[in-house]
LOPA-425983 format. One record per residue (C-alpha): residue in one letter; x, y, z; residue number from 1. Coordinates in pm, 1 decimal. Example, Ala and Ser with C-alpha at 12.3 -4.5 7.8 and 13.67 -1.06 7.14 Angstrom:
2
{residuo:a&c1:1230.0&c2:-450.0&c3:780.0&num:1} .
{residuo:s&c1:1367.0&c2:-106.0&c3:714.0&num:2} .
This chain:
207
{residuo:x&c1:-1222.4&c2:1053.6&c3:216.3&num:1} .
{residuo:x&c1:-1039.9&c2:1287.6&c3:488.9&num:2} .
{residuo:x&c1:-1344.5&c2:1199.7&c3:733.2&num:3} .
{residuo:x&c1:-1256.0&c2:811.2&c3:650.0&num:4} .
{residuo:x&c1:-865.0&c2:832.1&c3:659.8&num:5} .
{residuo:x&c1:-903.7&c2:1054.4&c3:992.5&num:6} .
{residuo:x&c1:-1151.4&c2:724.6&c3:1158.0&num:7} .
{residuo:x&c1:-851.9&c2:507.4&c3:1050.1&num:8} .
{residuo:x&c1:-593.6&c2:722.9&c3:1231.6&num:9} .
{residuo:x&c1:-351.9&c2:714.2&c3:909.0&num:10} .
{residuo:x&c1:-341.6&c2:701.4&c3:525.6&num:11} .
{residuo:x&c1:-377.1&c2:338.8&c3:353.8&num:12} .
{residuo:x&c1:-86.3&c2:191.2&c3:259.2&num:13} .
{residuo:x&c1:-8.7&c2:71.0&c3:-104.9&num:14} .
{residuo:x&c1:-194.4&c2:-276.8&c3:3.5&num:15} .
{residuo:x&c1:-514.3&c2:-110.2&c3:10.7&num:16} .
{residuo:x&c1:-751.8&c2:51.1&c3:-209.4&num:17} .
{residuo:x&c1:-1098.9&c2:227.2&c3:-78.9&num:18} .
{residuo:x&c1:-1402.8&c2:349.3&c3:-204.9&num:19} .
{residuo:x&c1:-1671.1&c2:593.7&c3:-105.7&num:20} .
{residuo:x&c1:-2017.2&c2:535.2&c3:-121.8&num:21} .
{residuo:x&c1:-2358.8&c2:705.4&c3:7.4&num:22} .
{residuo:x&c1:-2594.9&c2:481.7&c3:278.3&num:23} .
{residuo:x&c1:-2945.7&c2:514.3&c3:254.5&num:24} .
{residuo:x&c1:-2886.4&c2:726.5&c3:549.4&num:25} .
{residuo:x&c1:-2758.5&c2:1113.0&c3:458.2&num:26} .
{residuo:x&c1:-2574.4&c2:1155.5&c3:729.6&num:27} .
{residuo:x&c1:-2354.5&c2:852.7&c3:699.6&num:28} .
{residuo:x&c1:-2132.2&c2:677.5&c3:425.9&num:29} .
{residuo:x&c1:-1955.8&c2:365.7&c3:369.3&num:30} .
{residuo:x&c1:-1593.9&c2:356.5&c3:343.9&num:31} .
{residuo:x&c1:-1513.0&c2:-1.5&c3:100.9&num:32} .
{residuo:x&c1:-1155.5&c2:-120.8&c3:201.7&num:33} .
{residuo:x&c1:-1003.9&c2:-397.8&c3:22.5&num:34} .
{residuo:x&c1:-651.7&c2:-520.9&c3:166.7&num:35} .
{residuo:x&c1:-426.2&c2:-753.0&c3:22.3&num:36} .
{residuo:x&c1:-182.5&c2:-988.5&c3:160.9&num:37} .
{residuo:x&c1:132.3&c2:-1137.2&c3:-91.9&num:38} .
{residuo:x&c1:310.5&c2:-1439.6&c3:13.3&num:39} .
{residuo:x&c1:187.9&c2:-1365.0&c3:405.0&num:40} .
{residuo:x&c1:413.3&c2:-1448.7&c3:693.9&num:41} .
{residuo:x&c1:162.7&c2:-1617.5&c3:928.2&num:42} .
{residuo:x&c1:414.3&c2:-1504.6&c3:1238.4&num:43} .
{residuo:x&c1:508.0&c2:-1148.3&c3:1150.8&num:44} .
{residuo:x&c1:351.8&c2:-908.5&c3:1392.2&num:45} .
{residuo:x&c1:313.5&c2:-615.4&c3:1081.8&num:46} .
{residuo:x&c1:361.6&c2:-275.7&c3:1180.9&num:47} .
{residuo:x&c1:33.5&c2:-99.3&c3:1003.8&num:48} .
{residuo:x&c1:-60.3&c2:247.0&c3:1122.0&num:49} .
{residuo:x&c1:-402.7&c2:246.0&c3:957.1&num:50} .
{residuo:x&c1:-660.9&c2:83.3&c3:1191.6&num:51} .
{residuo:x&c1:-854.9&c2:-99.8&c3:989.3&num:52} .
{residuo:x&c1:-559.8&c2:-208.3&c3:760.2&num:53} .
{residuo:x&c1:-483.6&c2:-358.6&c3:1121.7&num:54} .
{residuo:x&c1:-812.4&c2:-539.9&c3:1140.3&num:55} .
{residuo:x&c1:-780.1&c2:-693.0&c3:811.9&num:56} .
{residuo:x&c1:-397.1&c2:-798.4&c3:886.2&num:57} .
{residuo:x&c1:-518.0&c2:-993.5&c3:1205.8&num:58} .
{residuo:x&c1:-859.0&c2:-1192.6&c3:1039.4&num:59} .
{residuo:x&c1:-641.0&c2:-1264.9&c3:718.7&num:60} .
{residuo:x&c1:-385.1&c2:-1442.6&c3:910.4&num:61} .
{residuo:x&c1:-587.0&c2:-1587.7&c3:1174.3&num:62} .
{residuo:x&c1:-824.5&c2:-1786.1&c3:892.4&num:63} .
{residuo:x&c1:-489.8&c2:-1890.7&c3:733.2&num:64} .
{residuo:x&c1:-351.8&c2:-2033.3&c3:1044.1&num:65} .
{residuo:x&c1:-595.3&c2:-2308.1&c3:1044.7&num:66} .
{residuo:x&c1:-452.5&c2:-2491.6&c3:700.3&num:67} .
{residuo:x&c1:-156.1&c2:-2554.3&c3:960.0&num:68} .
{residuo:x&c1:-322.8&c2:-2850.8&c3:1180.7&num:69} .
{residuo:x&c1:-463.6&c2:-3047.3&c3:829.7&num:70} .
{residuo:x&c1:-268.5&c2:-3354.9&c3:866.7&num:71} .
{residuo:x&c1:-462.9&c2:-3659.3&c3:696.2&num:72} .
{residuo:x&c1:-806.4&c2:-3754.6&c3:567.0&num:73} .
{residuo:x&c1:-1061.3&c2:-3696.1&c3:857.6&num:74} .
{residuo:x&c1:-1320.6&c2:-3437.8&c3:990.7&num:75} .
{residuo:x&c1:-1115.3&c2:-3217.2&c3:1229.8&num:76} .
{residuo:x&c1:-1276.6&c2:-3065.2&c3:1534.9&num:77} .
{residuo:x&c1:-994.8&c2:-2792.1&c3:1576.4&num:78} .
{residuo:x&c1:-978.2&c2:-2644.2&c3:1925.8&num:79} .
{residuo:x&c1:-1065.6&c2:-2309.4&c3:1982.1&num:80} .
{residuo:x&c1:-880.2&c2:-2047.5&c3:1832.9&num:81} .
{residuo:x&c1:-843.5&c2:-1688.6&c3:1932.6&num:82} .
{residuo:x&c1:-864.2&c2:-1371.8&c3:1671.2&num:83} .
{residuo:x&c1:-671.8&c2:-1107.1&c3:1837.6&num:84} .
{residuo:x&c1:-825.5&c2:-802.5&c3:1822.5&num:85} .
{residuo:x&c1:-595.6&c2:-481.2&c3:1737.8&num:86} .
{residuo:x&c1:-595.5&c2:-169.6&c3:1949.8&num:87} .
{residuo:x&c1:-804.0&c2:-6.1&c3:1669.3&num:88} .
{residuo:x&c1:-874.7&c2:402.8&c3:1832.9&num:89} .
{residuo:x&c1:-1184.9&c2:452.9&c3:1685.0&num:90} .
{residuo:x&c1:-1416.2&c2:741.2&c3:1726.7&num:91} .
{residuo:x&c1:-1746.3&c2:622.8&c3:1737.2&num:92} .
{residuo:x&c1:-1904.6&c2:946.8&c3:1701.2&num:93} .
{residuo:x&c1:-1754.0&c2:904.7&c3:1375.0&num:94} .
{residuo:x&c1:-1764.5&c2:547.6&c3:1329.9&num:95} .
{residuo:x&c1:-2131.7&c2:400.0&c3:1299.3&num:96} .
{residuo:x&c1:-2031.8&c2:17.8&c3:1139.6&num:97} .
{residuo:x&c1:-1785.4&c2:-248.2&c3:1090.8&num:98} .
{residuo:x&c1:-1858.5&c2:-529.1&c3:874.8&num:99} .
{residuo:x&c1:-1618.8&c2:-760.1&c3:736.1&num:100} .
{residuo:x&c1:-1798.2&c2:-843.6&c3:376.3&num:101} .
{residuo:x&c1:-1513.6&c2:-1053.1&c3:164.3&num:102} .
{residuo:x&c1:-1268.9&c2:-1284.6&c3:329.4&num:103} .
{residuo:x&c1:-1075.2&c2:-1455.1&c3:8.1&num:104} .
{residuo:x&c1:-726.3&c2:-1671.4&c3:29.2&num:105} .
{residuo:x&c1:-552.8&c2:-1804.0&c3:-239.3&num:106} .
{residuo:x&c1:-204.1&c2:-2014.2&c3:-312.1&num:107} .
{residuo:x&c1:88.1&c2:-1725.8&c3:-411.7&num:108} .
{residuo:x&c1:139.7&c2:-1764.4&c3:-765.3&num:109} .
{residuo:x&c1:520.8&c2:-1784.4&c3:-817.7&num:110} .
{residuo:x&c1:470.7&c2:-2036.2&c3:-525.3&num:111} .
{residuo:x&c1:245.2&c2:-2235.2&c3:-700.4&num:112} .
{residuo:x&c1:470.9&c2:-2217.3&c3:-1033.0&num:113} .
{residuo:x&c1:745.1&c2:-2333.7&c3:-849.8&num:114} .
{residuo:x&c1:566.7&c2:-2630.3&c3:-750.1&num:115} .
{residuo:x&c1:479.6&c2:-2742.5&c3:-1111.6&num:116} .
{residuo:x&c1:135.4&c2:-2616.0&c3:-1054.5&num:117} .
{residuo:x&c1:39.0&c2:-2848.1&c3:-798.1&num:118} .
{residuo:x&c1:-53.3&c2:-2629.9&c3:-509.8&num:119} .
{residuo:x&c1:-437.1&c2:-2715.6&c3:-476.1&num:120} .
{residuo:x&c1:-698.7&c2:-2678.2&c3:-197.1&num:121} .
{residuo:x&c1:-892.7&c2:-3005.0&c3:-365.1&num:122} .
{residuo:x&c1:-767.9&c2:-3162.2&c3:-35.7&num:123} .
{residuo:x&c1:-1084.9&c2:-2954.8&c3:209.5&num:124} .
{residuo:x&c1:-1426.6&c2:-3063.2&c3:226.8&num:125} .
{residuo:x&c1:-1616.8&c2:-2789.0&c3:376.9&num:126} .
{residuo:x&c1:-1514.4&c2:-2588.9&c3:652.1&num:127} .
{residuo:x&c1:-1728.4&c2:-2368.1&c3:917.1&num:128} .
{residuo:x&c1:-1632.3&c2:-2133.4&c3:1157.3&num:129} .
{residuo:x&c1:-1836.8&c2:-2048.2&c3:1483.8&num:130} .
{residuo:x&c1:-1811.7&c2:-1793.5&c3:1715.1&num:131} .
{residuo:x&c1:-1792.7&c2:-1922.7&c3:2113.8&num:132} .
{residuo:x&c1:-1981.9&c2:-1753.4&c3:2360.9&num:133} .
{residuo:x&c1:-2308.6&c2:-1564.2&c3:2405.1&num:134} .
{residuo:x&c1:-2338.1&c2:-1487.1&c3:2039.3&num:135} .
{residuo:x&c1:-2268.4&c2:-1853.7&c3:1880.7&num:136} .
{residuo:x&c1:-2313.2&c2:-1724.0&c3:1538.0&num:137} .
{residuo:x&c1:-2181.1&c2:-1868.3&c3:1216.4&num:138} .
{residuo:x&c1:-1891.1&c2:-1611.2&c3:1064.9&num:139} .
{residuo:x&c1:-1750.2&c2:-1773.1&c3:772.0&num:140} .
{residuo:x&c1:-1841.0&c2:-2063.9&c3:551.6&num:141} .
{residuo:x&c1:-1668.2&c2:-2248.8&c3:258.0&num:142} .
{residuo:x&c1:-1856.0&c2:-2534.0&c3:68.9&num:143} .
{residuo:x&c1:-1628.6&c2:-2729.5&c3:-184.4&num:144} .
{residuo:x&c1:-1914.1&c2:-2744.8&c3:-444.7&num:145} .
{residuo:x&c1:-1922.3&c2:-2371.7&c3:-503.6&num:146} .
{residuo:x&c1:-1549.1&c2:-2366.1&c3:-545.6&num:147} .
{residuo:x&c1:-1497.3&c2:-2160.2&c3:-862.9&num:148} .
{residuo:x&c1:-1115.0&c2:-2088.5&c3:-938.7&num:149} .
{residuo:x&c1:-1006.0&c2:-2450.9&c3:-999.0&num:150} .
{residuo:x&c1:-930.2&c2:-2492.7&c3:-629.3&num:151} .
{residuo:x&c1:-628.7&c2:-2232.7&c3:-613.4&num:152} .
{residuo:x&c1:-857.5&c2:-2039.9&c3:-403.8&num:153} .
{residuo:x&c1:-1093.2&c2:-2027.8&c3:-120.0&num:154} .
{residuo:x&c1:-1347.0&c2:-1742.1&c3:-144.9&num:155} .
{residuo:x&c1:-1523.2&c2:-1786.1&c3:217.3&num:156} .
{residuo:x&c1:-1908.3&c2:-1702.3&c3:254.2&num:157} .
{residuo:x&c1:-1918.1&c2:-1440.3&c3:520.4&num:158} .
{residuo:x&c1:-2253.7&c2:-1521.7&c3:730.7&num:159} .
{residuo:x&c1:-2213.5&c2:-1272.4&c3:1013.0&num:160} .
{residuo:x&c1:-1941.5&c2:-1015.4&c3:938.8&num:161} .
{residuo:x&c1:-2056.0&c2:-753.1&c3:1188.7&num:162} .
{residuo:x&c1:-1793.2&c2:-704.9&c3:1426.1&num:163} .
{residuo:x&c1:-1878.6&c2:-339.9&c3:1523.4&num:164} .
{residuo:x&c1:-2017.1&c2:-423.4&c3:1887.7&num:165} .
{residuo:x&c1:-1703.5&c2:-637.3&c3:1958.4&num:166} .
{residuo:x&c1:-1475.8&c2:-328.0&c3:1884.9&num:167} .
{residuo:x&c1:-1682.9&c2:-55.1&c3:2046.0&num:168} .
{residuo:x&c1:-1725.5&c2:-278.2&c3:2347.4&num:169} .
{residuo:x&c1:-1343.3&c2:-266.6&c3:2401.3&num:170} .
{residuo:x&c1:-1338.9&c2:-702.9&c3:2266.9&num:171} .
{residuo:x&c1:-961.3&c2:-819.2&c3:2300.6&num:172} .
{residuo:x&c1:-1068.4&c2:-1099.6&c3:2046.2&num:173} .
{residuo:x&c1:-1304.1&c2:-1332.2&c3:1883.0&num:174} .
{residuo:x&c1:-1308.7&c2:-1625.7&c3:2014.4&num:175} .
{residuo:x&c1:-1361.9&c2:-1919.4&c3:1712.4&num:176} .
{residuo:x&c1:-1488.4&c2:-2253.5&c3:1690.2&num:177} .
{residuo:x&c1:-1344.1&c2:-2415.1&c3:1336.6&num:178} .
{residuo:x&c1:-1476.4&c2:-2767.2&c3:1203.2&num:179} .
{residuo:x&c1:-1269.1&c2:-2863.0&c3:862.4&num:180} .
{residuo:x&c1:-1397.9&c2:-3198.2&c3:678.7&num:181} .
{residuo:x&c1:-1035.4&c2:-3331.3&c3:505.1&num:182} .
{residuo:x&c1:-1087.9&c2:-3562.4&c3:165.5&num:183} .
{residuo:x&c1:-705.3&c2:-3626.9&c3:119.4&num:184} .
{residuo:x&c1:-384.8&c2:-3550.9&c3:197.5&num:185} .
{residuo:x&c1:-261.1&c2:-3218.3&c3:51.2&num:186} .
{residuo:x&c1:18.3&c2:-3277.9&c3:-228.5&num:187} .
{residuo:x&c1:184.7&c2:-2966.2&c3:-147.9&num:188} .
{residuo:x&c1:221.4&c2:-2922.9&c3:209.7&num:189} .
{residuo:x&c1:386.3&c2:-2587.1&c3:217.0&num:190} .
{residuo:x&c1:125.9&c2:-2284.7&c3:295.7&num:191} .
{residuo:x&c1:230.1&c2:-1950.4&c3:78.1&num:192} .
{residuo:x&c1:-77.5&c2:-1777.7&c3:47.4&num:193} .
{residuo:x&c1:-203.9&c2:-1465.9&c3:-30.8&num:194} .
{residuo:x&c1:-498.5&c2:-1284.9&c3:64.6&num:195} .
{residuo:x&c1:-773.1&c2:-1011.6&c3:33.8&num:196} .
{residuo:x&c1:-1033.5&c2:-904.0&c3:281.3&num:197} .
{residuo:x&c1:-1338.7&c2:-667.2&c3:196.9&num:198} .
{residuo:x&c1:-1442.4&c2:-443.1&c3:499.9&num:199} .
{residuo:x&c1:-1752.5&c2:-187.5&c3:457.3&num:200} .
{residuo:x&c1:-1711.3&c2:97.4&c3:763.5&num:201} .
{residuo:x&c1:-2010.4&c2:328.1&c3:843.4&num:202} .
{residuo:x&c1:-1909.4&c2:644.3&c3:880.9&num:203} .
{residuo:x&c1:-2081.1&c2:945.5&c3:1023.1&num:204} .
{residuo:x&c1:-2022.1&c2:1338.3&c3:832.9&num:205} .
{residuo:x&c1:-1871.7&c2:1519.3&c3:1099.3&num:206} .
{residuo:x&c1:-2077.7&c2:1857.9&c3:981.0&num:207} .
């Protein structure tokens, strides 16, 4: 756990809890971060020592941003949208991986009790998010049909979290191609959301 918190250039804040566990390799082991969001303020630049608490930060609030352009009952084609990359300082003689393997948002909960319960993603279709450029691969999914929280929620299906090459490659973003399908017209329009993300870093012993 020193190795890991020394890779993320700080200790974790409250907001996030970690894990240790052995790779099939003996020389290397995962670090399992989860980091929550409450109530997120989609404009507040945070100010998060811990580098991959950064990372986490920057994806939650980027995939939350795009619940800001729904405006009616239609398939939108959003324009391209940019996921900042953070200045992360990594050693990669220490750091082997970076996969991001849970991306889950949900309406706040005193929120949604203030509304009378109402606050409800029943409004999306399916949405899919592409990356733009040499690698056009799929990132994250969400299919309505294997919504399983009543619709307060959208757990997204992560279909290419690797994002290791873009940080050791010195990336200043990601740049994303979202497609939302829209059934209705949301009946709360207000966005309070919170938000956990799931990120599994390789990490080398140094000894």
């Amino acid at each position: 756990m020193a190795t890991a918190l020394s890779a993320g250039n700080s200790e974790l804040s409250e907001a996030a809890k970690a894990t240790i566990e052995q790779s099939t390799d003996p020389e290397v082991f995962y670090l399992n971060l989860k980091y929550n969001i409450k109530d997120m303020d989609l404009y507040e630049t945070a100010d998060i020592p811990n580098s991959f608490e950064k990372l986490s930060n920057v994806f939650l609030k980027t995939l939350a941003k795009l619940f800001l352009k729904i405006k009616g009952s239609q398939t939108i084609n959003i324009d391209p949208i940019e996921l900042e990359l953070p200045d992360m300082n990594l050693d990669f003689d220490v750091v082997k991986s970076v996969r991001v393997k849970r991306v889950y948002l949900e309406y706040n909960k005193d929120f949604d009790a203030s509304v009378n319960n109402k606050a409800s993603f029943t409004f999306l279709g399916n949405i899919t998010m592409n990356r733009v450029g040499k690698n056009k691969s799929l990132l994250v999914s969400y299919k309505k049909i294997n919504n399983n929280c009543n619709y307060k929620c959208i757990d997204f299906s992560i279909d290419d979290g690797n994002v290791f090459d873009l940080l050791k490659n010195n990336s200043e973003s990601i740049i994303l191609k979202p497609a939302l399908s829209i059934v209705s017209i949301p009946k709360v329009t207000e966005l309070r959301l919170d938000g956990q993300i799931e990120l599994q870093i390789g990490l080398k012993l140094p000894f």
